[in-house]
C-alpha positions as CSV (number, residue, x, y, z in Angstrom):
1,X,-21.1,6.7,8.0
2,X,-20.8,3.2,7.0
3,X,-17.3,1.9,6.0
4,X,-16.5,-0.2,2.4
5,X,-20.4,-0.8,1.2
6,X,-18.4,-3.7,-0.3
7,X,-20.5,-4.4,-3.9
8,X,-17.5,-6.1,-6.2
9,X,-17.3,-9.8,-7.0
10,X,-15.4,-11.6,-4.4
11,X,-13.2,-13.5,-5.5
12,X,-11.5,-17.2,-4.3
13,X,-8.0,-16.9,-5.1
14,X,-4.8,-19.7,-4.8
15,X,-1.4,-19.3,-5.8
16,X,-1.6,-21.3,-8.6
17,X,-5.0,-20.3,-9.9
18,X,-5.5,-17.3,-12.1
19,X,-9.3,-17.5,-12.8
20,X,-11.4,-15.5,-10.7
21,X,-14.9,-17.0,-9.8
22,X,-17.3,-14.6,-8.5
23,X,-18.6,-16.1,-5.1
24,X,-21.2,-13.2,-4.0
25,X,-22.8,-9.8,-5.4
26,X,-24.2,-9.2,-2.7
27,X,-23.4,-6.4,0.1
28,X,-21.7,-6.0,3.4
29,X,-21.7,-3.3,5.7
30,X,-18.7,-4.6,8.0
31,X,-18.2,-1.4,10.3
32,X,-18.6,2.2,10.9
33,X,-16.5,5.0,10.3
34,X,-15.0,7.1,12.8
35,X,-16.1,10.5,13.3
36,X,-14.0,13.1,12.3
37,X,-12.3,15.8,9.3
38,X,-10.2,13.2,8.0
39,X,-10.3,9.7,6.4
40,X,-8.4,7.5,7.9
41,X,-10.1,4.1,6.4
42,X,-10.4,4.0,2.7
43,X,-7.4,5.9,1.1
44,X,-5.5,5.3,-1.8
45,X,-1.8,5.1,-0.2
46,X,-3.1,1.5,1.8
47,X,-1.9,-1.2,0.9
48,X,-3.7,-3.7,1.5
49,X,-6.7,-3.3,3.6
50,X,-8.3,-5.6,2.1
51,X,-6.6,-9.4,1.3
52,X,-7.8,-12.6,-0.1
53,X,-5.6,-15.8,1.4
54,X,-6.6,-19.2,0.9
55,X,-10.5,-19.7,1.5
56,X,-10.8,-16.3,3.8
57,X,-11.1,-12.3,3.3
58,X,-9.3,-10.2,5.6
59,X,-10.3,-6.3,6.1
60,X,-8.6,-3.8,8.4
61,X,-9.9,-0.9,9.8
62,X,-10.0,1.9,12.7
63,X,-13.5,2.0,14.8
64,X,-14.1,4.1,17.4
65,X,-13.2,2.5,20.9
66,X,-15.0,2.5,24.1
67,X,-13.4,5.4,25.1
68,X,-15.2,7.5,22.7
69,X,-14.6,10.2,19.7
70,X,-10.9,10.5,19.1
71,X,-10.0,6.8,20.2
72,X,-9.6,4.6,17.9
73,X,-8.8,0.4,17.8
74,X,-7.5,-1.3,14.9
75,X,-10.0,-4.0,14.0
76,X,-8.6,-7.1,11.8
77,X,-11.8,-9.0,10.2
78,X,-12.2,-11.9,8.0
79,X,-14.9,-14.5,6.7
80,X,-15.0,-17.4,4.8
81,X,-15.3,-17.3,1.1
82,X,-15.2,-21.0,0.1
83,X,-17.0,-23.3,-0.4
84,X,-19.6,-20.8,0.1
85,X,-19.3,-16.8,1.4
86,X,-19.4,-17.0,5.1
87,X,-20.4,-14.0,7.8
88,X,-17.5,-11.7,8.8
89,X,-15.8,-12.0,12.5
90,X,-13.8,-9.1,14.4
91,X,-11.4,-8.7,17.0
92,X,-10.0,-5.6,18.1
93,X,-6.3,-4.5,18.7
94,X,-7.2,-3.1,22.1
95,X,-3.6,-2.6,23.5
96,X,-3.1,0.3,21.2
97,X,-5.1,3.5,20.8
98,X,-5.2,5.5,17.7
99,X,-5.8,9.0,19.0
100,X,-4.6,11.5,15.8
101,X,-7.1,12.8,13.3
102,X,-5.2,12.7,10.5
103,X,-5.7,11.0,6.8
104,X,-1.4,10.4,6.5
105,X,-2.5,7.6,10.0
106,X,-3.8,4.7,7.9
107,X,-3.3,1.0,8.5
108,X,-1.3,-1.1,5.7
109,X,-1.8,-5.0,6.1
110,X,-0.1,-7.8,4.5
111,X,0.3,-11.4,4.5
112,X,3.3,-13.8,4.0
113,X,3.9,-17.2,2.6
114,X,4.3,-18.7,6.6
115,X,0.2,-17.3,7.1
116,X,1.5,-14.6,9.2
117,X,-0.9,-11.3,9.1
118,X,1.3,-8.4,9.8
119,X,-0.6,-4.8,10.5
120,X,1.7,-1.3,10.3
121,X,-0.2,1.7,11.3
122,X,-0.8,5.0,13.1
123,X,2.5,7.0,11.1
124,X,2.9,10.5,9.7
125,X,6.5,11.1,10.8
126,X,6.6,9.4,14.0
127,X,8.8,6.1,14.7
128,X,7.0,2.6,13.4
129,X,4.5,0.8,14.6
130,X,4.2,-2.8,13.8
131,X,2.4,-6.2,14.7
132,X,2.4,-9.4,13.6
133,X,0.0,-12.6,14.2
134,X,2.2,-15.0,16.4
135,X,1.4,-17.8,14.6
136,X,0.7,-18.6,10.5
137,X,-3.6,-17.5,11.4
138,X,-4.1,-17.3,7.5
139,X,-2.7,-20.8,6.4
140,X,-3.5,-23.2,9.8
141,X,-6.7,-21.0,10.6
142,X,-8.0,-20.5,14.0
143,X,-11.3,-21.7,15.1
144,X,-11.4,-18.6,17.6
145,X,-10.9,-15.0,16.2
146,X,-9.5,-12.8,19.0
147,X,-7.1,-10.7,19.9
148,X,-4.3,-13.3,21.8
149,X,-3.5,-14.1,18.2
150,X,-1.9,-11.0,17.5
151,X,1.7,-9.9,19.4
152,X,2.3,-6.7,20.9
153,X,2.6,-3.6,18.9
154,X,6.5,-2.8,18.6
155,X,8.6,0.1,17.2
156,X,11.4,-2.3,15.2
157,X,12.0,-5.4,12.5
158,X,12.9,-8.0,14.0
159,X,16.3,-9.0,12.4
160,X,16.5,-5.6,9.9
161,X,18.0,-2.3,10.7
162,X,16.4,1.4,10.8
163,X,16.1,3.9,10.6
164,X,12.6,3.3,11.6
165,X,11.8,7.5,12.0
166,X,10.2,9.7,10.8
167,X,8.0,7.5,9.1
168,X,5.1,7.2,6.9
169,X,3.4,5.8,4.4
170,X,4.1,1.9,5.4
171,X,2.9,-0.5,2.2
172,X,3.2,-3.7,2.2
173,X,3.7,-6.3,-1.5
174,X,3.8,-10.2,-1.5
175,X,6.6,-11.8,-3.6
176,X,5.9,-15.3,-5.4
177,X,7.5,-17.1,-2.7
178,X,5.9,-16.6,0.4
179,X,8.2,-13.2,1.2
180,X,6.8,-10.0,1.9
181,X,8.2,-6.9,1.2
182,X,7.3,-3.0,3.8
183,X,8.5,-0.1,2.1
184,X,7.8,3.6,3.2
185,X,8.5,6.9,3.4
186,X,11.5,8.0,6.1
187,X,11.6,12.0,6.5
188,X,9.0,14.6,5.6
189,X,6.8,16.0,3.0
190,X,9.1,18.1,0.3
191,X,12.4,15.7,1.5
192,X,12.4,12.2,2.1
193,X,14.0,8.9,1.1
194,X,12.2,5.6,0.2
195,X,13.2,2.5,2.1
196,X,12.2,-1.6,1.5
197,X,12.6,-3.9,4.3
198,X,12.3,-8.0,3.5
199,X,10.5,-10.4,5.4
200,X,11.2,-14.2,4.9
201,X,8.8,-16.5,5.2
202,X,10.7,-19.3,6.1
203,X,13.3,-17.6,8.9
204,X,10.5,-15.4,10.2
205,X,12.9,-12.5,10.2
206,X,13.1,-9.2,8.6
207,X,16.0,-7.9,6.2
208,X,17.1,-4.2,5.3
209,X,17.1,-3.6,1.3
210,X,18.1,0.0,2.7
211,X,17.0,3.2,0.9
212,X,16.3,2.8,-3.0
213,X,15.2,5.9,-3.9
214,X,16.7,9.2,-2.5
215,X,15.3,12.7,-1.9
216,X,17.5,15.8,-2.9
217,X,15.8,18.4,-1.1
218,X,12.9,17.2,-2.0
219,X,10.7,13.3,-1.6
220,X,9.2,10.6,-4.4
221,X,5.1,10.0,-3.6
222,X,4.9,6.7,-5.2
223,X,1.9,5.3,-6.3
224,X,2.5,1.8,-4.9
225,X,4.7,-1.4,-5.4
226,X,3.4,-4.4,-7.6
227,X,4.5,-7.4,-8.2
228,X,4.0,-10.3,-11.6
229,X,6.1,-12.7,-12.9
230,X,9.1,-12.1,-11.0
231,X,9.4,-8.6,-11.3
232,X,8.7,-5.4,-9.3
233,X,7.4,-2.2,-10.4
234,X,6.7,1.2,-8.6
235,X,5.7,4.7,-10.3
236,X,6.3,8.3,-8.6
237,X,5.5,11.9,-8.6
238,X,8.3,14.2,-7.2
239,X,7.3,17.0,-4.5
240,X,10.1,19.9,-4.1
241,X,8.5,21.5,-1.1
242,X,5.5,20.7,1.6
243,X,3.3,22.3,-1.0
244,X,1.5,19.9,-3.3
245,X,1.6,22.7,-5.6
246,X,5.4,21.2,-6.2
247,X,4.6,18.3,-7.6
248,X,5.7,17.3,-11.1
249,X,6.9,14.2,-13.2
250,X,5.5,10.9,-13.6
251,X,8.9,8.3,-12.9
252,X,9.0,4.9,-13.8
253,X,11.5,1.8,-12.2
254,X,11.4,-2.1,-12.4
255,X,13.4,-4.5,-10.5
256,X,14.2,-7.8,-11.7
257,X,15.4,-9.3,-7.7
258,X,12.6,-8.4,-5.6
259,X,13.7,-4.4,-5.2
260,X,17.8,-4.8,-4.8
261,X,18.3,-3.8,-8.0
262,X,16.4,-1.3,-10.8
263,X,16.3,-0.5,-14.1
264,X,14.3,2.5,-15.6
265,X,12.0,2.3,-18.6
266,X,14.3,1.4,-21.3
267,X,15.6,-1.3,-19.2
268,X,18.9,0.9,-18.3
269,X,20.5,-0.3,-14.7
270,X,20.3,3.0,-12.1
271,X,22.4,3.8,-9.4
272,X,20.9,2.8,-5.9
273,X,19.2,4.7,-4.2
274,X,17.8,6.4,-7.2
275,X,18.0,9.9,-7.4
276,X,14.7,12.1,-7.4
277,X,16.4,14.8,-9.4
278,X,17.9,12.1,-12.2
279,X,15.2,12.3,-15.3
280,X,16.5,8.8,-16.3
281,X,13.4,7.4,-14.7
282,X,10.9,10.3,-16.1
283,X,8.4,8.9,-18.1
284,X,6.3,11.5,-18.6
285,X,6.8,15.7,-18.0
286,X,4.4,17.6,-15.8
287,X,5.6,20.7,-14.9
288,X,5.1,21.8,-11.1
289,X,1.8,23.9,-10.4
290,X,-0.2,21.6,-12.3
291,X,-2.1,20.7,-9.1
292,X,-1.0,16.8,-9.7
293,X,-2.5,14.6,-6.7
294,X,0.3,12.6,-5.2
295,X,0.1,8.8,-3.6
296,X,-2.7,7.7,-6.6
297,X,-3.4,4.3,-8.4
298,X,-1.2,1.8,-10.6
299,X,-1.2,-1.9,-11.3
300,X,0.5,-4.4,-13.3
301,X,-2.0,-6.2,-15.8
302,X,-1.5,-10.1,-17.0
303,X,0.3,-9.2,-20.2
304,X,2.7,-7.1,-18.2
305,X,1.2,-3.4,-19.2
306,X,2.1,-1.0,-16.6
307,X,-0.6,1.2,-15.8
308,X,-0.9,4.7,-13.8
309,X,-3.8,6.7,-13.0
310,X,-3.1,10.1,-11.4
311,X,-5.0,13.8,-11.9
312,X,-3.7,16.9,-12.6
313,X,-5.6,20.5,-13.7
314,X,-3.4,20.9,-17.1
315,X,-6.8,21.2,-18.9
316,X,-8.2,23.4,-16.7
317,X,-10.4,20.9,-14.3
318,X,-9.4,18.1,-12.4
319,X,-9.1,15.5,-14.7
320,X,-8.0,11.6,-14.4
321,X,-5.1,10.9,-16.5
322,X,-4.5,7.2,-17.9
323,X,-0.1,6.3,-18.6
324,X,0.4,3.3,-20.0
325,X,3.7,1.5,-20.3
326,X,3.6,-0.7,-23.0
327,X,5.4,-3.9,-23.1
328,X,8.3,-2.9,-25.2
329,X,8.8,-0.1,-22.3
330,X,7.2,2.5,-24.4
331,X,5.0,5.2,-22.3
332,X,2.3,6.8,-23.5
333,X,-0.8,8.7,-22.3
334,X,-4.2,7.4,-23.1
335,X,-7.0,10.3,-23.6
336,X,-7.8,11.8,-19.7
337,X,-11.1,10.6,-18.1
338,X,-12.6,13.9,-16.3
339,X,-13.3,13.7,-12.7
340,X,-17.0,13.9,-11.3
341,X,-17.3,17.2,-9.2
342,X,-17.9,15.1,-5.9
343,X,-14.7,13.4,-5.8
Protein backbone atom coordinates (compact mmCIF):
# COMPACT_ATOMS: atom_id res chain seq x y z
CA UNK A 1 0.00 0.00 0.00
CA UNK A 2 1.19 3.38 -0.70
CA UNK A 3 1.31 5.86 2.17
CA UNK A 4 -0.42 9.77 1.99
CA UNK A 5 -1.27 9.84 -2.00
CA UNK A 6 -0.76 13.52 -1.05
CA UNK A 7 -3.40 15.50 -3.61
CA UNK A 8 -4.16 18.96 -1.43
CA UNK A 9 -2.71 22.33 -2.34
CA UNK A 10 0.54 22.86 -0.67
CA UNK A 11 0.86 25.55 0.82
CA UNK A 12 4.06 28.18 1.52
CA UNK A 13 3.50 29.35 4.91
CA UNK A 14 5.49 32.29 7.23
CA UNK A 15 4.72 33.50 10.52
CA UNK A 16 3.55 36.59 9.49
CA UNK A 17 1.68 35.60 6.33
CA UNK A 18 -1.84 34.33 6.40
CA UNK A 19 -2.59 33.86 2.66
CA UNK A 20 -2.10 30.43 1.40
CA UNK A 21 -0.78 30.17 -2.20
CA UNK A 22 -1.21 26.89 -3.70
CA UNK A 23 2.30 25.84 -5.02
CA UNK A 24 1.37 22.20 -6.65
CA UNK A 25 -1.84 19.88 -7.41
CA UNK A 26 -0.01 17.58 -8.30
CA UNK A 27 0.75 14.02 -6.55
CA UNK A 28 3.38 12.35 -4.44
CA UNK A 29 3.77 8.91 -3.50
CA UNK A 30 6.58 9.42 -0.67
CA UNK A 31 6.69 5.80 0.92
CA UNK A 32 5.05 2.55 1.53
CA UNK A 33 3.12 1.30 4.19
CA UNK A 34 4.12 -1.38 6.47
CA UNK A 35 2.53 -4.49 6.41
CA UNK A 36 0.33 -5.47 8.96
CA UNK A 37 -3.53 -5.42 11.00
CA UNK A 38 -3.01 -2.03 12.22
CA UNK A 39 -2.30 1.51 11.01
CA UNK A 40 0.29 2.94 12.45
CA UNK A 41 0.92 6.01 9.73
CA UNK A 42 -2.07 8.06 9.04
CA UNK A 43 -4.30 8.25 12.21
CA UNK A 44 -6.25 10.93 13.58
CA UNK A 45 -4.59 11.22 17.21
CA UNK A 46 -0.96 12.51 15.28
CA UNK A 47 -0.09 15.48 15.59
CA UNK A 48 1.76 16.57 13.27
CA UNK A 49 3.02 14.27 10.72
CA UNK A 50 2.96 16.49 8.34
CA UNK A 51 4.60 20.31 8.90
CA UNK A 52 5.18 23.25 6.83
CA UNK A 53 8.37 25.60 8.20
CA UNK A 54 9.87 28.20 6.25
CA UNK A 55 10.34 27.13 2.51
CA UNK A 56 10.27 23.15 3.30
CA UNK A 57 7.60 20.21 4.10
CA UNK A 58 8.39 17.85 6.59
CA UNK A 59 6.58 14.19 6.66
CA UNK A 60 7.12 11.42 9.22
CA UNK A 61 6.55 8.05 8.88
CA UNK A 62 7.34 4.14 9.86
CA UNK A 63 8.77 1.97 6.81
CA UNK A 64 9.64 -1.33 7.07
CA UNK A 65 13.52 -1.78 7.85
CA UNK A 66 16.00 -4.07 6.47
CA UNK A 67 15.26 -6.46 8.84
CA UNK A 68 12.00 -7.23 7.49
CA UNK A 69 8.06 -7.52 8.47
CA UNK A 70 7.62 -6.31 12.03
CA UNK A 71 10.67 -3.88 11.97
CA UNK A 72 10.10 -0.72 11.56
CA UNK A 73 12.42 2.86 11.21
CA UNK A 74 11.12 6.14 11.63
CA UNK A 75 11.72 8.06 8.49
CA UNK A 76 11.79 12.12 8.73
CA UNK A 77 11.30 13.55 5.03
CA UNK A 78 11.14 16.96 3.59
CA UNK A 79 11.34 18.94 0.23
CA UNK A 80 11.45 22.29 -0.93
CA UNK A 81 8.26 24.17 -1.54
CA UNK A 82 9.61 27.64 -2.54
CA UNK A 83 10.38 29.24 -4.95
CA UNK A 84 9.20 26.29 -6.66
CA UNK A 85 8.01 22.53 -5.19
CA UNK A 86 11.15 20.52 -4.94
CA UNK A 87 11.58 16.39 -4.84
CA UNK A 88 11.34 14.84 -1.32
CA UNK A 89 14.65 13.46 0.62
CA UNK A 90 14.72 10.80 3.51
CA UNK A 91 16.76 9.68 6.12
CA UNK A 92 16.03 6.98 8.49
CA UNK A 93 16.15 6.84 12.34
CA UNK A 94 18.05 3.56 12.25
CA UNK A 95 19.15 3.45 15.95
CA UNK A 96 15.66 2.62 16.95
CA UNK A 97 13.36 -0.20 15.82
CA UNK A 98 9.70 -0.11 15.99
CA UNK A 99 8.71 -3.72 16.43
CA UNK A 100 4.84 -3.51 17.96
CA UNK A 101 1.83 -3.85 15.67
CA UNK A 102 -0.31 -1.60 17.11
CA UNK A 103 -2.40 1.59 15.84
CA UNK A 104 -2.03 3.44 19.70
CA UNK A 105 2.36 3.33 18.36
CA UNK A 106 2.19 6.39 16.09
CA UNK A 107 4.83 9.10 15.62
CA UNK A 108 3.90 12.90 16.66
CA UNK A 109 6.33 15.52 15.18
CA UNK A 110 6.79 19.11 15.94
CA UNK A 111 8.79 22.06 15.29
CA UNK A 112 9.98 25.01 17.50
CA UNK A 113 10.78 28.68 17.03
CA UNK A 114 14.93 27.70 17.46
CA UNK A 115 14.29 25.17 13.98
CA UNK A 116 14.64 22.24 16.17
CA UNK A 117 12.49 19.02 14.72
CA UNK A 118 11.51 17.00 17.67
CA UNK A 119 9.94 13.31 16.85
CA UNK A 120 7.92 11.32 19.94
CA UNK A 121 6.97 7.85 19.11
CA UNK A 122 6.47 4.13 19.53
CA UNK A 123 3.94 4.65 23.04
CA UNK A 124 0.81 2.76 24.27
CA UNK A 125 1.67 2.71 27.96
CA UNK A 126 5.24 2.26 27.87
CA UNK A 127 7.84 5.05 29.23
CA UNK A 128 8.58 7.98 26.47
CA UNK A 129 10.42 8.01 23.65
CA UNK A 130 11.84 11.25 22.35
CA UNK A 131 14.40 12.82 19.80
CA UNK A 132 15.24 15.92 18.81
CA UNK A 133 17.45 17.43 15.75
CA UNK A 134 20.74 18.65 17.43
CA UNK A 135 20.81 21.64 15.73
CA UNK A 136 17.86 24.41 14.44
CA UNK A 137 17.67 21.85 10.71
CA UNK A 138 14.37 23.72 9.82
CA UNK A 139 15.50 27.42 10.14
CA UNK A 140 19.65 27.19 9.09
CA UNK A 141 18.84 24.15 6.70
CA UNK A 142 21.23 21.49 5.95
CA UNK A 143 22.59 20.89 2.64
CA UNK A 144 22.85 17.02 3.63
CA UNK A 145 19.65 15.14 4.86
CA UNK A 146 20.85 12.23 7.11
CA UNK A 147 20.58 10.81 10.10
CA UNK A 148 23.84 12.54 12.27
CA UNK A 149 21.38 15.40 12.45
CA UNK A 150 19.18 13.83 14.74
CA UNK A 151 20.34 12.88 18.64
CA UNK A 152 19.74 9.75 20.21
CA UNK A 153 16.37 8.48 21.16
CA UNK A 154 15.91 9.12 25.10
CA UNK A 155 13.30 8.20 27.67
CA UNK A 156 13.16 12.00 29.57
CA UNK A 157 12.79 16.11 29.03
CA UNK A 158 15.54 17.58 29.32
CA UNK A 159 15.00 20.15 32.16
CA UNK A 160 11.11 19.00 32.96
CA UNK A 161 9.90 16.36 35.35
CA UNK A 162 7.80 13.01 34.88
CA UNK A 163 6.19 11.09 35.18
CA UNK A 164 7.16 10.02 31.76
CA UNK A 165 5.01 6.27 32.15
CA UNK A 166 2.72 4.83 31.10
CA UNK A 167 2.38 6.89 28.25
CA UNK A 168 0.57 7.53 25.19
CA UNK A 169 -0.81 9.54 22.87
CA UNK A 170 2.31 12.20 22.67
CA UNK A 171 0.91 15.51 20.54
CA UNK A 172 2.69 18.11 19.90
CA UNK A 173 1.25 22.37 19.37
CA UNK A 174 3.39 25.43 18.35
CA UNK A 175 2.82 28.64 20.43
CA UNK A 176 3.27 32.15 18.58
CA UNK A 177 6.59 32.47 19.96
CA UNK A 178 8.74 29.94 18.90
CA UNK A 179 7.67 27.48 22.11
CA UNK A 180 6.31 24.19 21.66
CA UNK A 181 4.06 22.53 23.74
CA UNK A 182 3.98 17.85 24.22
CA UNK A 183 1.00 16.79 25.94
CA UNK A 184 -0.25 13.16 26.42
CA UNK A 185 -1.88 10.69 27.97
CA UNK A 186 -0.07 9.14 31.41
CA UNK A 187 -2.05 5.86 32.63
CA UNK A 188 -4.44 3.61 30.68
CA UNK A 189 -7.52 3.33 28.75
CA UNK A 190 -10.78 3.82 31.22
CA UNK A 191 -8.22 5.96 33.82
CA UNK A 192 -5.72 8.36 32.97
CA UNK A 193 -4.52 11.94 33.54
CA UNK A 194 -3.55 14.57 30.82
CA UNK A 195 -0.17 16.19 31.14
CA UNK A 196 1.62 19.40 28.99
CA UNK A 197 5.22 19.76 29.13
CA UNK A 198 6.86 23.28 27.66
CA UNK A 199 9.68 23.60 25.45
CA UNK A 200 11.42 27.01 25.11
CA UNK A 201 12.92 27.99 22.19
CA UNK A 202 15.26 30.20 23.41
CA UNK A 203 16.79 27.96 26.58
CA UNK A 204 16.46 24.75 24.61
CA UNK A 205 14.95 23.16 27.71
CA UNK A 206 11.76 21.57 28.67
CA UNK A 207 9.31 22.72 31.48
CA UNK A 208 6.54 20.61 33.46
CA UNK A 209 2.86 22.44 33.15
CA UNK A 210 2.01 19.12 35.29
CA UNK A 211 -1.33 17.35 34.86
CA UNK A 212 -4.31 19.62 33.67
CA UNK A 213 -6.90 17.37 33.31
CA UNK A 214 -7.53 14.48 35.80
CA UNK A 215 -9.09 11.01 35.43
CA UNK A 216 -11.51 9.81 38.26
CA UNK A 217 -11.68 6.30 37.58
CA UNK A 218 -11.83 6.91 34.39
CA UNK A 219 -9.53 9.08 31.29
CA UNK A 220 -10.38 12.34 28.77
CA UNK A 221 -9.67 11.28 24.76
CA UNK A 222 -9.09 14.58 23.52
CA UNK A 223 -9.42 15.52 20.20
CA UNK A 224 -6.23 17.58 19.97
CA UNK A 225 -4.68 20.97 21.16
CA UNK A 226 -4.86 24.17 18.90
CA UNK A 227 -3.59 27.18 19.10
CA UNK A 228 -4.79 31.20 17.48
CA UNK A 229 -4.35 34.38 18.69
CA UNK A 230 -2.90 33.69 21.93
CA UNK A 231 -5.14 31.26 23.13
CA UNK A 232 -5.31 27.42 23.50
CA UNK A 233 -8.17 25.21 23.07
CA UNK A 234 -8.66 21.28 23.42
CA UNK A 235 -12.08 19.25 23.22
CA UNK A 236 -12.71 15.71 24.94
CA UNK A 237 -14.75 12.66 25.11
CA UNK A 238 -14.75 10.84 28.62
CA UNK A 239 -14.21 6.85 28.71
CA UNK A 240 -15.30 5.18 32.12
CA UNK A 241 -13.92 1.81 31.38
CA UNK A 242 -11.43 0.08 28.61
CA UNK A 243 -14.61 -0.27 26.63
CA UNK A 244 -15.21 2.32 23.99
CA UNK A 245 -18.72 1.49 24.63
CA UNK A 246 -18.16 4.04 27.80
CA UNK A 247 -17.66 6.82 26.12
CA UNK A 248 -19.91 9.91 26.49
CA UNK A 249 -19.79 13.89 26.59
CA UNK A 250 -18.32 16.27 24.40
CA UNK A 251 -16.11 18.80 26.96
CA UNK A 252 -14.85 22.02 26.06
CA UNK A 253 -11.64 24.26 27.79
CA UNK A 254 -9.57 27.40 26.71
CA UNK A 255 -6.50 28.71 28.12
CA UNK A 256 -5.56 32.19 27.89
CA UNK A 257 -1.42 31.43 29.04
CA UNK A 258 -0.31 28.80 26.80
CA UNK A 259 -2.24 25.78 29.01
CA UNK A 260 -1.42 26.97 32.88
CA UNK A 261 -4.54 28.10 33.34
CA UNK A 262 -8.38 27.20 31.80
CA UNK A 263 -11.58 28.40 31.62
CA UNK A 264 -14.66 26.36 30.31
CA UNK A 265 -17.11 27.52 27.74
CA UNK A 266 -18.69 30.44 29.46
CA UNK A 267 -15.32 31.67 30.18
CA UNK A 268 -15.63 30.43 34.03
CA UNK A 269 -11.87 29.73 35.59
CA UNK A 270 -11.57 25.70 36.54
CA UNK A 271 -9.67 24.16 39.10
CA UNK A 272 -6.39 22.52 37.78
CA UNK A 273 -6.22 19.62 36.80
CA UNK A 274 -9.74 19.63 35.60
CA UNK A 275 -11.87 17.02 36.71
CA UNK A 276 -13.26 14.41 34.16
CA UNK A 277 -16.36 13.88 36.32
CA UNK A 278 -17.05 18.01 36.75
CA UNK A 279 -19.91 18.78 33.82
CA UNK A 280 -18.65 22.52 34.05
CA UNK A 281 -16.76 21.77 30.84
CA UNK A 282 -19.64 19.62 29.06
CA UNK A 283 -20.65 21.15 26.17
CA UNK A 284 -22.72 18.79 24.75
CA UNK A 285 -24.53 15.34 26.42
CA UNK A 286 -24.04 11.92 24.85
CA UNK A 287 -24.92 9.37 26.95
CA UNK A 288 -22.52 6.26 27.19
CA UNK A 289 -23.33 3.31 24.66
CA UNK A 290 -23.74 5.58 21.88
CA UNK A 291 -20.77 3.95 20.17
CA UNK A 292 -18.96 7.64 20.12
CA UNK A 293 -15.27 7.24 18.46
CA UNK A 294 -12.76 8.80 20.67
CA UNK A 295 -9.31 10.79 19.70
CA UNK A 296 -11.29 12.57 16.40
CA UNK A 297 -10.93 15.98 14.59
CA UNK A 298 -11.15 19.78 15.80
CA UNK A 299 -9.65 23.03 14.82
CA UNK A 300 -9.73 26.60 15.51
CA UNK A 301 -10.98 28.76 12.36
CA UNK A 302 -9.67 32.59 11.69
CA UNK A 303 -12.70 34.19 13.34
CA UNK A 304 -12.09 32.02 16.36
CA UNK A 305 -15.15 29.38 15.87
CA UNK A 306 -14.26 26.29 17.59
CA UNK A 307 -15.10 23.36 15.71
CA UNK A 308 -15.40 19.45 16.58
CA UNK A 309 -16.09 16.64 14.35
CA UNK A 310 -16.63 13.24 16.12
CA UNK A 311 -19.28 10.09 15.26
CA UNK A 312 -21.52 8.47 17.19
CA UNK A 313 -24.61 5.71 16.29
CA UNK A 314 -27.49 7.88 18.10
CA UNK A 315 -29.35 7.83 14.78
CA UNK A 316 -28.94 4.46 14.28
CA UNK A 317 -25.69 4.43 11.73
CA UNK A 318 -22.39 5.83 12.11
CA UNK A 319 -22.81 9.26 11.48
CA UNK A 320 -20.31 12.45 11.52
CA UNK A 321 -21.45 14.96 13.92
CA UNK A 322 -20.46 18.77 13.28
CA UNK A 323 -20.22 21.13 17.20
CA UNK A 324 -19.67 24.34 16.82
CA UNK A 325 -18.65 26.82 19.42
CA UNK A 326 -19.58 30.03 18.42
CA UNK A 327 -17.75 33.06 19.32
CA UNK A 328 -19.82 34.34 22.15
CA UNK A 329 -19.02 30.67 23.69
CA UNK A 330 -22.36 29.32 22.57
CA UNK A 331 -22.28 25.46 21.38
CA UNK A 332 -24.33 24.15 19.17
CA UNK A 333 -24.68 21.10 16.81
CA UNK A 334 -24.78 21.63 13.08
CA UNK A 335 -27.04 18.80 11.19
CA UNK A 336 -24.78 15.25 11.22
CA UNK A 337 -23.03 14.39 7.91
CA UNK A 338 -23.42 10.39 7.53
CA UNK A 339 -20.45 8.30 7.15
CA UNK A 340 -19.64 6.35 3.81
CA UNK A 341 -19.83 2.51 4.63
CA UNK A 342 -15.99 2.14 3.87
CA UNK A 343 -14.71 4.26 6.50
Amino acid sequence: MHLYRIALAFTSLMSAVSAITVKSTKQWTIGTDVQGSQRLNGVSYQDDALITYGDYQYVTFYETAPAGYLNHFVKVGRRKLSPSVGDWEFLSLDDYIQKTMDGHNMISMGISGDGKIHLSFDHHDVPINYCISKNGIAKDVPSEWTSNLFGPVVHELVGSQGPYSPLTYPRFEPLSNGDLLLEFRIGQSGSGDSYIHRYSASTGKWQAYGMYIQGDDNNAYINGLDYLDGKLYTSWTVRETPNADTNHGVYFAYSNDDGKTWFNTNGTKLSKPISTSDDITLIWDVPQNSRMVNQEGQLIDTKGRFHILMRDLLSGEHQYQHYLRKTDGKPINIPSISVAKDL
